[in-house]
C-alpha positions in Angstrom: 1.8 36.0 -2.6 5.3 34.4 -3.2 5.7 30.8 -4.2 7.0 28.9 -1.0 11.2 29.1 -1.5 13.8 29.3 0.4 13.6 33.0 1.0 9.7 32.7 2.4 10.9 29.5 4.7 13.7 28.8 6.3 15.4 25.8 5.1 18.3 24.0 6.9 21.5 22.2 4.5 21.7 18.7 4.7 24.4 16.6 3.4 22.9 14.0 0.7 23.1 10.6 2.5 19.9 9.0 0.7 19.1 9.1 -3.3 15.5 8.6 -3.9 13.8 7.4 -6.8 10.4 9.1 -7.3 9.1 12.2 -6.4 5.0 11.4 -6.0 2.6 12.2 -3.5 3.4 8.8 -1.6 7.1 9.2 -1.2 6.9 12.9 -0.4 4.3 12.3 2.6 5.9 8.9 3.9 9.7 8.7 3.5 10.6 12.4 3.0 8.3 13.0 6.4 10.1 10.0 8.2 13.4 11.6 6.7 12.7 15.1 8.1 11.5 14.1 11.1 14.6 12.5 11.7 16.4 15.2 10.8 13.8 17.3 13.2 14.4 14.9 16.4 17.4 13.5 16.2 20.9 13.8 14.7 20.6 12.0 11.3 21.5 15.1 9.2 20.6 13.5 5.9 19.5 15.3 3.0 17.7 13.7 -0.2 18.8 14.0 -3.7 15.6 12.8 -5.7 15.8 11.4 -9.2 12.8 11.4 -11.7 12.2 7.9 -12.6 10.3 9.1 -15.6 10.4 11.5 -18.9 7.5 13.4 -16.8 7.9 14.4 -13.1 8.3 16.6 -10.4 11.6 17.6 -9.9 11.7 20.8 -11.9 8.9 22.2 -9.5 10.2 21.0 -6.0 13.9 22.3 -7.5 12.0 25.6 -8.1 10.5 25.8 -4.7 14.3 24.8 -3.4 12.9 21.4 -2.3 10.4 22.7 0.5 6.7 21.8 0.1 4.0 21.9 2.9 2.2 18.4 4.3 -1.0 18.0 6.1 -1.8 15.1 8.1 -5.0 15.0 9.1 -7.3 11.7 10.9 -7.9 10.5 13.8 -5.1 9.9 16.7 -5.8 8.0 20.3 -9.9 9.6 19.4 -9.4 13.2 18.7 -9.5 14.4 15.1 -5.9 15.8 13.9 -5.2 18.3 11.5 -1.8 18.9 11.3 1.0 20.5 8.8 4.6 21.4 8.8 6.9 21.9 6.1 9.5 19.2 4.9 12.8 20.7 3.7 15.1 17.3 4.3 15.0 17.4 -0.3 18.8 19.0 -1.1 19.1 17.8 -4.8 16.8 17.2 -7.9 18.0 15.5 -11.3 15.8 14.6 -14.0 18.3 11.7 -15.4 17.1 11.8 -19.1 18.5 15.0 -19.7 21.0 14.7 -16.4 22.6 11.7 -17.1 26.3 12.4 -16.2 25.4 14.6 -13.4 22.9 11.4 -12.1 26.5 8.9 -12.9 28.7 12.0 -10.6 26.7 11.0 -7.5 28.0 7.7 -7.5 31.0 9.6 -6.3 29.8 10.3 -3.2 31.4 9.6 -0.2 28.5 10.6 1.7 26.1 8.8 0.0 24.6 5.7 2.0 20.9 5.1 1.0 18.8 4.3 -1.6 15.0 4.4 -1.9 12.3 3.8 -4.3 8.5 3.7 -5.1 8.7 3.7 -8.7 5.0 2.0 -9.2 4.1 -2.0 -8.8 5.5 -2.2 -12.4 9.0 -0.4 -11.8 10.8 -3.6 -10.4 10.8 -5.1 -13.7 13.4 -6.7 -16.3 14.0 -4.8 -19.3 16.3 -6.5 -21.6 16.4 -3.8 -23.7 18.8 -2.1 -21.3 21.9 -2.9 -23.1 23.7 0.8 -23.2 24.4 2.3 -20.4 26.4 5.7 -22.0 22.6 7.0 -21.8 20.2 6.8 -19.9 18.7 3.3 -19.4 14.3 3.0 -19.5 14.1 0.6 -16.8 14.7 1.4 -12.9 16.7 -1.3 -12.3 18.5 -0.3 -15.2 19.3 3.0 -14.1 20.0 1.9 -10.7 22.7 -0.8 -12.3 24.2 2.1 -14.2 24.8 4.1 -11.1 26.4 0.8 -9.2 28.5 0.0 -11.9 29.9 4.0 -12.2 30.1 4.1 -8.2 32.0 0.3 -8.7 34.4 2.0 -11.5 35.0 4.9 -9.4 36.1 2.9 -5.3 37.7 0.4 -7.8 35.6 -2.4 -6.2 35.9 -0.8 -2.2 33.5 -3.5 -0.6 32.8 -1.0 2.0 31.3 1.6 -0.6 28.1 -0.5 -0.8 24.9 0.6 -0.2 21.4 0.2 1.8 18.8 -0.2 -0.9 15.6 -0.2 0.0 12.7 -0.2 -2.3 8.9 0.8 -1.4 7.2 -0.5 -4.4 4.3 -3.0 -3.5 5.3 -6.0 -4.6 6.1 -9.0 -2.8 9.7 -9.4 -1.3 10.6 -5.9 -3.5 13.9 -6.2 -2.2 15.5 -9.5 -2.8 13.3 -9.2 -6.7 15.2 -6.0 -7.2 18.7 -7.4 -6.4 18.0 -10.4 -8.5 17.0 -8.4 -11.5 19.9 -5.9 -10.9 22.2 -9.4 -11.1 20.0 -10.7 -14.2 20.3 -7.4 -16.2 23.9 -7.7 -15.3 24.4 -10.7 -16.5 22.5 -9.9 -20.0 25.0 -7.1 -20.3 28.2 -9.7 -19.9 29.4 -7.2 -17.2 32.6 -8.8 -15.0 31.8 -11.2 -12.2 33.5 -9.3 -9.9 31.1 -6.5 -10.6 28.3 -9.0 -10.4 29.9 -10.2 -6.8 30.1 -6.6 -5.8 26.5 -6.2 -6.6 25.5 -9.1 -4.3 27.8 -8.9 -1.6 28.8 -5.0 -1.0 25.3 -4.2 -1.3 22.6 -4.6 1.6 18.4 -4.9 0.1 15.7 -4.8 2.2 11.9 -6.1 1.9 9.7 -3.4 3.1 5.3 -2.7 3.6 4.8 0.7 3.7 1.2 1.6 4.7 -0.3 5.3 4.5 -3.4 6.7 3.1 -1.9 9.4 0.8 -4.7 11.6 -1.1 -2.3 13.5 -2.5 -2.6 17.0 -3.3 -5.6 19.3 -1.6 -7.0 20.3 -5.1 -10.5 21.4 -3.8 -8.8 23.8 -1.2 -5.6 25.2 -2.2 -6.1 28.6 -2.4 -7.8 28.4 1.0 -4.6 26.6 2.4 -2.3 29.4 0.2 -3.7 31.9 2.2 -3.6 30.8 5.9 -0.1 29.4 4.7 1.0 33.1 3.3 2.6 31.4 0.3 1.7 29.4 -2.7 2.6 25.6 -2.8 2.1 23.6 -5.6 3.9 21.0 -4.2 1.4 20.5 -1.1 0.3 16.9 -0.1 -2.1 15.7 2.1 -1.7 12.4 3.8 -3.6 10.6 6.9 -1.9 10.5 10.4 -1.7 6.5 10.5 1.7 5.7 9.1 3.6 2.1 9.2 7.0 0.9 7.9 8.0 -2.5 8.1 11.6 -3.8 6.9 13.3 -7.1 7.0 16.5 -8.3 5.5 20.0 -10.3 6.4 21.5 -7.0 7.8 18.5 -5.3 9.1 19.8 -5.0 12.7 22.7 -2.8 11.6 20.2 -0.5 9.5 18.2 -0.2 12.6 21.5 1.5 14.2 21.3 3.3 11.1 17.9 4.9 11.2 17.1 6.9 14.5 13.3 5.8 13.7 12.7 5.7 17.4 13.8 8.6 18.6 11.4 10.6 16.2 8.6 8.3 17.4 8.3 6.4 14.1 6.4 3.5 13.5 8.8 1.9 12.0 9.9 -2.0 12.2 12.4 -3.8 11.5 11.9 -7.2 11.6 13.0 -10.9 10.8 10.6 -11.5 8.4 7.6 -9.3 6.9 5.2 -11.9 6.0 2.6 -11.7 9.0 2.7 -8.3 8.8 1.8 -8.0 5.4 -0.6 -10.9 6.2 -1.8 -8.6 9.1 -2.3 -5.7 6.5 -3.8 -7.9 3.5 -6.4 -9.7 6.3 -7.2 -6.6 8.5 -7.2 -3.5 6.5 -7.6 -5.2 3.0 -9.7 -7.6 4.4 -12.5 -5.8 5.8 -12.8 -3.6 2.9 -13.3 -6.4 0.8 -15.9 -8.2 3.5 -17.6 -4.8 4.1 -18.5 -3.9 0.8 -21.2 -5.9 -1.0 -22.8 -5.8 2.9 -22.6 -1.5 3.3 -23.7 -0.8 -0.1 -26.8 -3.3 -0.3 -27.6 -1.6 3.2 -28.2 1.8 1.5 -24.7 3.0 2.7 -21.9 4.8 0.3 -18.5 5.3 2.0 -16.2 3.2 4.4 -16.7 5.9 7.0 -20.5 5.9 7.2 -20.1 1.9 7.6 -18.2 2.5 10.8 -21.0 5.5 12.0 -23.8 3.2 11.6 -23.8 0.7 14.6 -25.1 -2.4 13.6 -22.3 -2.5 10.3 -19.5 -1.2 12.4 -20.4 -4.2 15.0 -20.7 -6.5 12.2 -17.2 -5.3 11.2 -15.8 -5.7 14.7 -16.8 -9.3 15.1 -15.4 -10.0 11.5 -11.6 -8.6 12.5 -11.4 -9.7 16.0 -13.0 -13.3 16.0 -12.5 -14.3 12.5 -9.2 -12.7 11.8 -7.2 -11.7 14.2 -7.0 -15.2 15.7 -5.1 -16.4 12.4 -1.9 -14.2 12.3 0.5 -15.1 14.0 1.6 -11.8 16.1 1.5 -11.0 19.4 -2.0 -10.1 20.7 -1.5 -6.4 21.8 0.2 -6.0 18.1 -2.5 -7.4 16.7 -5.6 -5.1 18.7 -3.3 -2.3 18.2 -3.6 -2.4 14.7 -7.0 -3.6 14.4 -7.8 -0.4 16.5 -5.8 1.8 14.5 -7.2 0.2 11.1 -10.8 1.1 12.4 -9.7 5.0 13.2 -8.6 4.9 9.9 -11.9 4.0 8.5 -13.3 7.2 10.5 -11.2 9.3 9.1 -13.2 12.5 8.7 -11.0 13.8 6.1 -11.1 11.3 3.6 -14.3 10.4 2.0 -13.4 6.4 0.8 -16.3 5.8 -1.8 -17.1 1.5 -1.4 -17.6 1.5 -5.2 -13.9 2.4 -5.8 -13.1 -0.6 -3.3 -15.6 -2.8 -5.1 -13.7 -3.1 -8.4 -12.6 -7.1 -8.8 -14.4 -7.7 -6.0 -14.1 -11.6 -6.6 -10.7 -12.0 -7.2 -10.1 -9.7 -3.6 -12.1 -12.0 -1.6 -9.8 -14.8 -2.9 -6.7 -13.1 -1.7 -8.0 -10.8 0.8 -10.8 -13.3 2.5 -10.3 -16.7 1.9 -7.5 -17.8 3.3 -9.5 -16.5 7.1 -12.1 -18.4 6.2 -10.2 -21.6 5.2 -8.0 -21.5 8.4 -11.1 -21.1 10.6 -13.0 -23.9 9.2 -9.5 -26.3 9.0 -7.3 -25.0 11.9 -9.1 -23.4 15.0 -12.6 -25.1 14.1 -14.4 -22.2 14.0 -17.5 -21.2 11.9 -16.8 -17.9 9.7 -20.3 -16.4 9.2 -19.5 -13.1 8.8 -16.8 -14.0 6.1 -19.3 -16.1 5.0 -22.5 -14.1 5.1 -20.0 -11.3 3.2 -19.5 -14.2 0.4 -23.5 -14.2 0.1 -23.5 -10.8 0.0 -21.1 -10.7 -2.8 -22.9 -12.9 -4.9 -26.2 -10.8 -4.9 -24.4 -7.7 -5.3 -23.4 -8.8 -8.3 -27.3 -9.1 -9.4 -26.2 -5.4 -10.5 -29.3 -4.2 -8.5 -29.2 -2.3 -5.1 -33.2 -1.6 -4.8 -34.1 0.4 -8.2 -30.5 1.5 -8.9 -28.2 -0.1 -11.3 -24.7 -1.0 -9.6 -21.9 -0.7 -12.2 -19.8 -3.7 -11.4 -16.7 -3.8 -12.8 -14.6 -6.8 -12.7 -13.2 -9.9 -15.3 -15.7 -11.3 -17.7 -15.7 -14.4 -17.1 -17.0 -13.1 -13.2 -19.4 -10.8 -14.6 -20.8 -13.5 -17.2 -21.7 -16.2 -14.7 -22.9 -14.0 -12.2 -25.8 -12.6 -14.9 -26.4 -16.5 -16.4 -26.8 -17.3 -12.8 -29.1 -14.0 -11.5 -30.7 -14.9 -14.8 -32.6 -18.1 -13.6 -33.4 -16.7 -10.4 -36.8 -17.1 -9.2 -37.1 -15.8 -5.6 -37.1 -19.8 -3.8 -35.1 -21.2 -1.7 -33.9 -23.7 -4.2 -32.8 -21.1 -6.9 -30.6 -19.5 -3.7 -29.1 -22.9 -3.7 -28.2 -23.3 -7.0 -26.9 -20.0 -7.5 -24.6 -20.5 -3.7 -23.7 -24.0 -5.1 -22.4 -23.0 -8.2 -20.2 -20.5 -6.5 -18.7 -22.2 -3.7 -17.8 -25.2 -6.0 -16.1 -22.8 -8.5 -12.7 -24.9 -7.6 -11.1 -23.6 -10.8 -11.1 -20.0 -8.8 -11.3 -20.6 -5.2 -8.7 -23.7 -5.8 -11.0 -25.6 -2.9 -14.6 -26.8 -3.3 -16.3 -24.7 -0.4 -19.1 -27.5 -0.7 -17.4 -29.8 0.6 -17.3 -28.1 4.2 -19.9 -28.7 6.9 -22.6 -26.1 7.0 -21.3 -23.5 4.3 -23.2 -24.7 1.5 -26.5 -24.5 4.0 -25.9 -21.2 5.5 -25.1 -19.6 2.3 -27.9 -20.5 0.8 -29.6 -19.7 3.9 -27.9 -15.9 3.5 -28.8 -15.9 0.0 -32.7 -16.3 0.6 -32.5 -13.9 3.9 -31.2 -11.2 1.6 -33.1 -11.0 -1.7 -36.1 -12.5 0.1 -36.2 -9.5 3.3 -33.6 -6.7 3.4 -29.9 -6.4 3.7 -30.0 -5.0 7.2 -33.0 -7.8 8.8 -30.8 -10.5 7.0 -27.7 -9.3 8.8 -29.4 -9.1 12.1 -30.9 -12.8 11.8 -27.7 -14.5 10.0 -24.7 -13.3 11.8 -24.7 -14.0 15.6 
């Protein structure tokens, strides 16, 4: 068999509208699918010219395969199981910058040029201050993305309508307006002109996005199988789940909208006035329910995320946890909200994707902090409401982190400090009702993490403990049946 090029697959010409930092599994099956499917169902005509953000990459191997790789999506749509694939050929343009440099700068000549995007890790937004010369290549991202504004600047001679729509995909909070404030800081470290600095800010549209798609990556355990119902080799192939949701705000996101034919291809893709409850929405549903179903699953005798949702009594338990615990705390519509909830729990059924709790347990005490908490404080200060299946997943928690599920040793992983007081405290344990208490006490009062005293709420400290003695004193599963109504 051939390698999958050009002459094995037919590719259609695109002109380069979008430059794309990254080249990774996550990019290829999200933006460069939304791209080509674009492309596919509607007039956009856009082509990708993809930069290697890195020494190391990618690009040398999609440019060898003429920028066409194969994606499966595979999960669960409306109840059936999917297993799709199709090939994306929307990549025109490959440039490693670090031994590309001027031919990187030249696209800032582009007249056709009108996007950029990036996933270049959490850590890629960043200020680098050693960024100082810009005749080679710069470390940073925002670095190298400065460089290129400053040549594309030089070139229109300050054109104000040769700005562009950046839009970064890294997951960090409001990754848009961080990046154009670092862009304008690393500016500014350089001396470069104020009207340069003005161009940056004013010609120049950024966008806060949430990108959400399970992305294994690529199919290593099957490839060969896949190479031969395909009739060509791809080592480029990714593998990605059928759920898929962008979310972008920003000052001009109305006229991006206009921009981006999202609806015609049947996207799931919103723009919107602000992102926060729908990354609340994310961190509280899908984040959320990880975090609460852990400790509760495993101590049950179950492994993975999908069994939890097979096994009746844990999937209602996770049921009743989204829809009467969380889901009245966001504020978006109703339908939104079951939508996703709905789609969330598809996810988790996924027959393709075998989600191991363990991975999902790592830090497990800082997650309930910023995954949990905040449900459980809104339901017990603003809609009056008793959380007990946050609560009873709190319990959980603590007895998880005994370290002991039956005979087996459970290889917590999380800060010291977290894993010392949990053994001092396990350490005193001796099986009473009391000892549940003082172990639940200790925990809930931990103001210097929780930054609240849980104590000091009606009925927590009682019904934790209550959890506490149900669990280590019975079984995971008769606790849960007695404890959470």
């Amino acid at each position: 068999m051939e390698n999958i090029s050009s002459k094995s697959v037919k590719k259609t010409k695109h002109p380069v509208k979008i430059m794309q930092f990254g080249e990774g599994n996550f990019l290829r099956a999200f933006i460069d699918w939304i791209v080509d499917s674009m492309n596919k169902k509607s007039n956009f005509n856009a082509g990708v010219v993809v930069v290697q953000p890195m020494p190391f990459g990618r690009v040398k191997e999609l440019s060898e395969a003429d920028g066409l790789y194969t994606l499966y999506l595979q999960g669960i749509n409306n109840g059936e199981t999917v297993k799709t694939h199709q090939v994306i050929d929307c990549l025109e343009d490959f440039i490693n910058p670090f031994t590309e440099y001027q031919k990187y700068l030249d696209y800032a000549k582009s007249e056709e040029l009108e996007f950029i995007i990036s996933n270049t890790t959490e850590a890629g937004i960043a200020f680098d201050s050693s960024d100082t010369d810009f005749t080679k290549t710069p470390n940073s991202f925002p670095g190298k993305l400065l460089a290129f504004l400053k040549a594309r600047y030089d070139y229109f001679k300050g054109d104000m309508t040769k700005g562009l729509e950046i839009i970064p995909c890294e997951l960090i909070d409001h990754n848009g307006d961080t990046l154009k404030e670092i862009l304008i800081e690393l500016a500014q470290h350089n001396h470069m002109d104020a009207s340069f600095i003005q161009w940056i800010t004013d010609a120049n549209r950024y966008y806060n996005t949430l990108v959400d798609r399970i992305v294994p990556g690529y199919p290593r355990n099957e490839d060969k199988e896949l190479w031969n119902q395909l009739g060509y080799i791809d080592q480029n192939m990714v593998v990605g789940e059928i759920f898929h949701l962008w979310v972008i705000d920003g000052k001009t996101v109305k006229e991006l909208e206009k921009k981006l034919p999202t609806q015609k291809a049947n996207l799931n893709v919103l723009f919107v006035d602000s992102i926060k409850p729908y990354k609340e929405r994310k961190v509280k549903i899908l984040n959320g329910s990880h975090t609460c179903l852990v400790p509760v699953s495993y101590l049950a005798g179950i492994d993975t995320v999908r069994e939890t949702i097979e096994d009746k009594q844990l999937k209602k338990y996770v049921l009743d946890f989204i829809f009467n615990e969380v889901v009245p705390t966001i504020r978006i519509p109703r339908d939104q909200m079951d939508s996703y909830a709905n789609s969330v729990l598809e996810r988790y059924g996924n027959p393709f994707v075998r989600h191991e709790l363990m991975s999902i347990a790592l830090n497990s005490v800082t997650k309930y902090k910023t995954r949990i908490l905040p449900t459980v404080l809104q339901n017990l200060e603003d809609l009056n409401h008793f959380p007990d299946h946050a609560l009873f997943s709190l319990a959980a928690l603590m007895v998880f982190y005994r370290g002991k599920r039956g005979e087996e040793d459970i290889k917590l992983a999380d800060d010291a400090w977290a894993l010392e007081m949990f053994n001092e405290l396990w350490s005193k344990f001796d099986g009473s009702k009391d000892s549940c208490k003082a172990i639940a006490s200790h925990v809930l009062s931990l103001k210097s993490h929780w930054e609240v005293d849980l104590t000091k709420f009606d009925g927590v400290l009682d019904y934790v403990t209550e959890c506490l003695y149900e669990i280590t004193s019975s079984s995971m599963r008769e606790a849960l049946e007695k404890m959470v109504k």
